[in-house]
C-alpha positions as CSV (number, residue, x, y, z in Angstrom):
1,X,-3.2,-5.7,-28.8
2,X,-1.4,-5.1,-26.3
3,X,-0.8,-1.9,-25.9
4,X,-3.1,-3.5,-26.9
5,X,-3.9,-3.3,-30.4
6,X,-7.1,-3.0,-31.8
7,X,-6.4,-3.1,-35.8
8,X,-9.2,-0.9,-37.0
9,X,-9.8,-1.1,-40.6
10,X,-12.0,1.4,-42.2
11,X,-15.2,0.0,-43.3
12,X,-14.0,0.6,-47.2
13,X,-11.6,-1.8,-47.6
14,X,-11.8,-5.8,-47.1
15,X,-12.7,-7.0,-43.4
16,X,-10.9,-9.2,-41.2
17,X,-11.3,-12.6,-40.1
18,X,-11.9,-15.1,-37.2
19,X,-11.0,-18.6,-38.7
20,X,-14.2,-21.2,-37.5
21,X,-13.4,-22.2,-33.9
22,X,-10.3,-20.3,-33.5
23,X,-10.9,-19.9,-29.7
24,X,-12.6,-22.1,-27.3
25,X,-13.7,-19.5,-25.1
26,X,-16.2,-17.8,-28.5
27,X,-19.3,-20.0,-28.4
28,X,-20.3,-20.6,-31.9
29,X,-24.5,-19.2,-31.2
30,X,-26.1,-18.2,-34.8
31,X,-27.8,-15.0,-34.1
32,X,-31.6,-15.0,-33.9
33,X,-34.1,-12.8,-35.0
34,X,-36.5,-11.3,-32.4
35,X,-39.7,-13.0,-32.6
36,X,-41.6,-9.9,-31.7
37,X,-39.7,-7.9,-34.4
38,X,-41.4,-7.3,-37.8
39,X,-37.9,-7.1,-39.2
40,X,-35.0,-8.9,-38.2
41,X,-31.4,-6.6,-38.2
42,X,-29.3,-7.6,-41.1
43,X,-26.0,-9.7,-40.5
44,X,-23.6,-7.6,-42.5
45,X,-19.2,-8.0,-42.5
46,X,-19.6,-4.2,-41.1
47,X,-20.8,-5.4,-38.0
48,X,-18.7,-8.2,-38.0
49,X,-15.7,-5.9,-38.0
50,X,-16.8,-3.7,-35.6
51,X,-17.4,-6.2,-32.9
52,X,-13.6,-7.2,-33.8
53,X,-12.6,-3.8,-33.1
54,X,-14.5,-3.8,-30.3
55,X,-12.7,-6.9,-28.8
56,X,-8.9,-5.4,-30.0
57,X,-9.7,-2.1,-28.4
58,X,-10.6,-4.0,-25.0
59,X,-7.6,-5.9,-25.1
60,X,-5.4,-2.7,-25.3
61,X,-7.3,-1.4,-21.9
62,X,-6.5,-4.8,-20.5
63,X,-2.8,-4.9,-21.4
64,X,-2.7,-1.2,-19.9
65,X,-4.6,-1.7,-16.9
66,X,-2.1,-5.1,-16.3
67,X,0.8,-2.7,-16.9
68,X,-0.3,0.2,-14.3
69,X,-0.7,-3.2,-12.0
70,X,2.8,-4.5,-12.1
71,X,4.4,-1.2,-11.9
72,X,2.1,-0.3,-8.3
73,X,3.6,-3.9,-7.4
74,X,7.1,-2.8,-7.9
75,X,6.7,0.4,-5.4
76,X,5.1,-1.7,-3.2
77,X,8.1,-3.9,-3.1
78,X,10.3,-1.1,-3.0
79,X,8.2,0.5,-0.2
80,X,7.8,-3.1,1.6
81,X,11.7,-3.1,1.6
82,X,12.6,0.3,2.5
83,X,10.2,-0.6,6.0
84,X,12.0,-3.9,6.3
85,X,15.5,-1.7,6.3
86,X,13.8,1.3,8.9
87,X,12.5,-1.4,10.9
88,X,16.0,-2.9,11.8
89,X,17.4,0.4,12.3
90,X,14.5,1.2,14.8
91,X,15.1,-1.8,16.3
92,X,18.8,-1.7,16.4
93,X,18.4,1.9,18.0
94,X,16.1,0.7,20.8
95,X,18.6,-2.4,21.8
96,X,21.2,0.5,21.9
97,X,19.0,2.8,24.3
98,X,17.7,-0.3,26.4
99,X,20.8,-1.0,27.1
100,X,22.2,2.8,28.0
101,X,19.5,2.7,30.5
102,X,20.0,-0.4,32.3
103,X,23.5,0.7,32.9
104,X,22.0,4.1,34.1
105,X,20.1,2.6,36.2
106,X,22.4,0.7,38.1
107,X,24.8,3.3,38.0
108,X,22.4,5.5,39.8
109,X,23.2,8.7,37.1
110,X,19.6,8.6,35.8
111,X,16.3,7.4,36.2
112,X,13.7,6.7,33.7
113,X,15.7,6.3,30.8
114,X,14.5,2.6,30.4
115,X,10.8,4.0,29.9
116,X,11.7,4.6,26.5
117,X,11.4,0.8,25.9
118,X,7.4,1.5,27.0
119,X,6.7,4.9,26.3
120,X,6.4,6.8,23.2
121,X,9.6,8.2,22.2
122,X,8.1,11.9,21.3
123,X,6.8,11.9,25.3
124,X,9.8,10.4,26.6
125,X,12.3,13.0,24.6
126,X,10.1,16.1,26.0
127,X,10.1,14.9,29.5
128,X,13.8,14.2,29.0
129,X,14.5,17.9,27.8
130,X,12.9,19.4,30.1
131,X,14.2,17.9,32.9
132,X,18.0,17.8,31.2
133,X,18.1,14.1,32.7
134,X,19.9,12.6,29.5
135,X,23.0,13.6,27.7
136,X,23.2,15.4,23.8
137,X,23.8,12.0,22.5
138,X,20.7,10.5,23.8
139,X,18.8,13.3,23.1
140,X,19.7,13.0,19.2
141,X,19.1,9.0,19.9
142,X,15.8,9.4,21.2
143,X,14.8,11.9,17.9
144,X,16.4,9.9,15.5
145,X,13.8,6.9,16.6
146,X,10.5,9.6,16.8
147,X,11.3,10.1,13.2
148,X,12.2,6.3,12.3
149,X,8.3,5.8,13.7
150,X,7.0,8.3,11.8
151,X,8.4,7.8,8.9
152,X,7.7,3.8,9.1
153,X,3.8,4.9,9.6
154,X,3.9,7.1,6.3
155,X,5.7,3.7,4.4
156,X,2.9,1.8,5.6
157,X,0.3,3.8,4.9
158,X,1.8,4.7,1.2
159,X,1.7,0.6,0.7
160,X,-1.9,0.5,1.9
161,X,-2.9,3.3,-0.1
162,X,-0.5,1.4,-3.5
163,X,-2.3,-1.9,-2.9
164,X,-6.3,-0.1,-2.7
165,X,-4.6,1.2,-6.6
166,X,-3.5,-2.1,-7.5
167,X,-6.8,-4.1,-6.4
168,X,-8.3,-1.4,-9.1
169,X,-6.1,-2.2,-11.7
170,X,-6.5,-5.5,-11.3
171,X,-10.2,-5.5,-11.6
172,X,-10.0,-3.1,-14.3
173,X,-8.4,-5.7,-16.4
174,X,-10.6,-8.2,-15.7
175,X,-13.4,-6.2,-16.6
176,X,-11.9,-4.8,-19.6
177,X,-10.7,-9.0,-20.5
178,X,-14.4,-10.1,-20.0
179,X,-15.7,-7.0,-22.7
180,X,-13.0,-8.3,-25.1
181,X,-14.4,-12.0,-24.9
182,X,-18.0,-10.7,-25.2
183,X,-17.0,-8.4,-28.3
184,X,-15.0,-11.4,-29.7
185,X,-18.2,-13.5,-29.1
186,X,-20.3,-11.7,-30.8
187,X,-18.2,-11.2,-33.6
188,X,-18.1,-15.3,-34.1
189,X,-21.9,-15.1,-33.6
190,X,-21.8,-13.0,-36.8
191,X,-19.2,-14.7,-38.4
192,X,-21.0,-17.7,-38.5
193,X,-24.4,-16.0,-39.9
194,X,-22.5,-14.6,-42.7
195,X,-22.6,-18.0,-44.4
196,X,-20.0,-19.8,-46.6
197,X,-19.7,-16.8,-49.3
198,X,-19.0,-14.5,-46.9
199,X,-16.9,-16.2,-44.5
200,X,-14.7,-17.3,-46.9
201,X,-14.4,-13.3,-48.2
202,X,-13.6,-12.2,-44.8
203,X,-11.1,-15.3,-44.5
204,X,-9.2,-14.0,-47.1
205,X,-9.2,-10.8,-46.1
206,X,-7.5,-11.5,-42.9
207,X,-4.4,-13.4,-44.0
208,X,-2.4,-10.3,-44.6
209,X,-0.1,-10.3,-47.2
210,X,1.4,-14.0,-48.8
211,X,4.6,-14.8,-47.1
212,X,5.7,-16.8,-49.9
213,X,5.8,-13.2,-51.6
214,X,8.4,-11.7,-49.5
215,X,11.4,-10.7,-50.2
216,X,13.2,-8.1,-48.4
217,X,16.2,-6.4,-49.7
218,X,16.6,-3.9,-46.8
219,X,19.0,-4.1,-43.9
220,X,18.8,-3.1,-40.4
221,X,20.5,-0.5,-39.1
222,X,22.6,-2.3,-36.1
223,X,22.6,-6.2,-34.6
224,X,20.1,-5.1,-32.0
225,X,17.4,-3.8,-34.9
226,X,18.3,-7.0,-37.0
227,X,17.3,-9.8,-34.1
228,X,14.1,-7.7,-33.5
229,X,13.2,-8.0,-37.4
230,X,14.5,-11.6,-37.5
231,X,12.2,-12.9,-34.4
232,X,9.1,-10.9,-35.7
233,X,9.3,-12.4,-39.2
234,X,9.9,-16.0,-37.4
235,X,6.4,-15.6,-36.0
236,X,4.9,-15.2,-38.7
237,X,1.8,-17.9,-38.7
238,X,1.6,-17.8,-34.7
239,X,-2.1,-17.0,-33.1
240,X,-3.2,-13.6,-31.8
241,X,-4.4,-14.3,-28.1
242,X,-5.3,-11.4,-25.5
243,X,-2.5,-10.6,-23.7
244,X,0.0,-13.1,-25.1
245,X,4.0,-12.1,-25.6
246,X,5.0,-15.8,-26.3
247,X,6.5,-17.5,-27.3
248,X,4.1,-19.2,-29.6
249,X,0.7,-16.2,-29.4
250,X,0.6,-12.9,-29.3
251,X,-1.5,-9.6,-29.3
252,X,0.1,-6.2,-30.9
253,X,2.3,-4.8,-28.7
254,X,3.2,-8.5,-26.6
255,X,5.0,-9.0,-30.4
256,X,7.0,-5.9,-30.4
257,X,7.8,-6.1,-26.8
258,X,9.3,-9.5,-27.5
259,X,11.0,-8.7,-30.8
260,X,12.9,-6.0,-29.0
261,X,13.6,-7.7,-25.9
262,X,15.5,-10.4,-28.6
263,X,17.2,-7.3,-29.5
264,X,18.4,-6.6,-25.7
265,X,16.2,-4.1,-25.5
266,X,13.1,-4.0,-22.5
267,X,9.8,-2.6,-23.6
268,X,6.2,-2.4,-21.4
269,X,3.7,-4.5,-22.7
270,X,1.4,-1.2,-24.0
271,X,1.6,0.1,-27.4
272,X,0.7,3.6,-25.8
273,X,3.1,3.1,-23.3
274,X,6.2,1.8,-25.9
275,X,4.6,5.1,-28.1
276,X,5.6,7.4,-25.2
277,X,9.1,6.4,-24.3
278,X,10.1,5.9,-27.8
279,X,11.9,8.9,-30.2
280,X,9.8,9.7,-32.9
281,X,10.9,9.9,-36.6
282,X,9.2,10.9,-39.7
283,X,7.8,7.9,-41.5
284,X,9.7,8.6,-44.9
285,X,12.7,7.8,-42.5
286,X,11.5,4.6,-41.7
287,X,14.0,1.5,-41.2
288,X,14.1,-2.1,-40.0
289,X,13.1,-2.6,-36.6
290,X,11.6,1.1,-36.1
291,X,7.6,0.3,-34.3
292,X,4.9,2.0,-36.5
293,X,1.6,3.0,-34.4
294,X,-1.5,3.5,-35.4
295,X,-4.9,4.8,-34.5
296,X,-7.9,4.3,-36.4
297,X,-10.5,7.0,-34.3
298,X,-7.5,9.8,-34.2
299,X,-7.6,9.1,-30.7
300,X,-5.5,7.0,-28.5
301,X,-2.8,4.4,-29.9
302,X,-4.3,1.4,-30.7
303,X,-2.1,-0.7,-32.4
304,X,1.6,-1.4,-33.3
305,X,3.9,-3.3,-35.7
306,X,7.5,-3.7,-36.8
307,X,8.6,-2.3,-39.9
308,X,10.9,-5.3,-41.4
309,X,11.6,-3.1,-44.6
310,X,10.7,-2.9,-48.0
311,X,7.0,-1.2,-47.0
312,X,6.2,-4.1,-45.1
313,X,5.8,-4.4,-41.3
314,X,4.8,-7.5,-39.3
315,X,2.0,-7.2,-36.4
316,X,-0.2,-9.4,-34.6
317,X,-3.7,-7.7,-36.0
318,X,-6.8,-9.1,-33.8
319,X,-8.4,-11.6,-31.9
320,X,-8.8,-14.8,-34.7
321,X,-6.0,-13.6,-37.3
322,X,-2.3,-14.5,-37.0
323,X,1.1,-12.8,-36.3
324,X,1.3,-11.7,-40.4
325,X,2.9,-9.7,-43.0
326,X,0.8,-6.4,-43.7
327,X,2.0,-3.1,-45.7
328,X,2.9,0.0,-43.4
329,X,0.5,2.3,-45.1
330,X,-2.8,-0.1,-45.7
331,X,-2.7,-1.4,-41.8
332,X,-4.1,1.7,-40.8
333,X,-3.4,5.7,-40.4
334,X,-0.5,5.9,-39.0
335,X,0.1,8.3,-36.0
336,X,4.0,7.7,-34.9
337,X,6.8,5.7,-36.0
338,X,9.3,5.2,-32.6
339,X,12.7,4.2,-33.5
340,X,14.1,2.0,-30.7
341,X,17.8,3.7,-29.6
342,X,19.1,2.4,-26.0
């Protein structure tokens, strides 16, 4: 899940599935008892949907620590430009004073000016002051291209400093990636011990609410709401996969980014992060196309869906289940309902 959603079901009601060999990258090991244990630990669905928490939860850190990547790599591109524009003006700047100089020179009027082509402009512009060799307009010349270099310095070392925090984030998601496909691992581990009886209860479980019992009455509130509700319901049936946003697998908040960026509308790829720059409104207020989040320790965000109307909302739930039909109030507790408005 995207923002990333980990779909956190309290252990009372029915537990989610992983269909057999959903994923390539889940090894399908039976777990073993320890041969130096007296009693081997019970295989139980409980675990079975922890561990699937465990890999949704994951996946949200990924998707965030992916997000706090690309936006370091747009100051640095911004920075990277800005020192590409100074760099031409201290350029420009120098060409202009070389050349003041050589004629100087020639002319006799001044000597030394051409050092500024060798020299540091700060020495240069003290030595020039106080012995009043060069004229107001050189003067402001010479301190206009002090301050290009020093402010070129602080650019670079900003973009040193942005890519150290970018190399973090980076490896941050790949850590937090690599716990997902352990938690998701184990989960199939246990999946598979369960036996037929039980996977076929947790099987059923996972397939959300029948499509071919949909029928929704209520109507968006604009065009932009309507082609969000239209795309989500269209992938209905399509994988969840870590970090997905289409267009044929997604995880929680890759869905509602791309629903709403149907709609014209340009969300991050973070539950969390479309949570924050969202409006809130009360859920009794709720309408088609309005993103319903949820958290299922109180805590942080953890997952997030479109309501499509008529108590239903469509998410992408966990790794091994499919973009589905679930009902706003039995997905999970609820924590904020965002209504999209640019």
């Amino acid at each position: 899940m995207s923002a990333h959603c980990p779909q956190k079901r309290p252990a009372r009601k029915t537990f989610t599935a992983v269909a057999v060999g959903a994923s390539a990258l889940i090894s399908p090991l039976l777990m073993q008892a320890d041969a130096h244990a007296e009693v081997a630990e019970p295989i139980s669905q409980a675990e079975y949907e922890q561990e699937l928490n465990a890999a949704a939860t994951a996946d949200e850190a990924y998707d965030a620590a992916l997000t706090q990547a690309a936006k370091l790599q747009q100051r640095i591109d911004a920075l990277q430009a800005q020192i590409s524009s100074d760099t031409c003006a201290k350029n420009s700047l120098q060409r202009t004073l070389g050349l003041q100089a050589a004629l100087q020179y020639q002319g006799g009027a001044m000597s030394g000016l051409e050092l500024v082509l060798d020299a540091s402009p700060s020495a240069y512009l003290n030595d020039a002051l106080v012995g009043n060799e060069i004229a107001d307009e050189n003067t402001r010349s010479l301190r206009s291209l002090d301050q290009d270099e020093a402010r070129l310095a602080a650019e670079q070392g900003l973009v040193q400093a942005d890519l150290a925090q970018q190399q973090a984030a980076v490896d941050a998601a790949q850590a937090r990636k690599d716990a997902a496909l352990a938690a998701a691992r184990r989960a199939q581990e246990i999946f598979d011990a369960l036996g037929g009886a039980g996977q076929q209860a947790v099987t059923q479980a996972g397939e959300g609410v029948n499509p071919g019992r949909v029928h929704l009455t209520a109507v968006a509130p604009n065009a932009r709401a309507a082609a969000a509700v239209a795309y989500a319901e269209s992938k209905v049936g399509d994988p969840y996969v870590y970090g997905a946003a289409g267009p044929a697998a997604f995880d929680c908040s890759g869905l509602t980014m791309s629903a709403w960026a149907r709609g014209g509308v340009a969300l991050p790829h973070n539950a969390a992060a479309q949570a924050s720059m969202l409006p809130a409104v009360d859920v009794s207020q709720l309408e088609p196309g309005d993103l319903v989040f949820y958290s299922y320790d109180g805590g942080a965000i953890e997952h997030v869906a479109v309501y499509v109307g008529n108590g239903l909302v469509v998410h992408s739930p966990r790794p091994g289940e499919d973009v589905q039909y679930g009902n706003v109030f039995t997905v999970g507790p609820i924590v904020r309902v965002g209504r999209v408005t640019a």
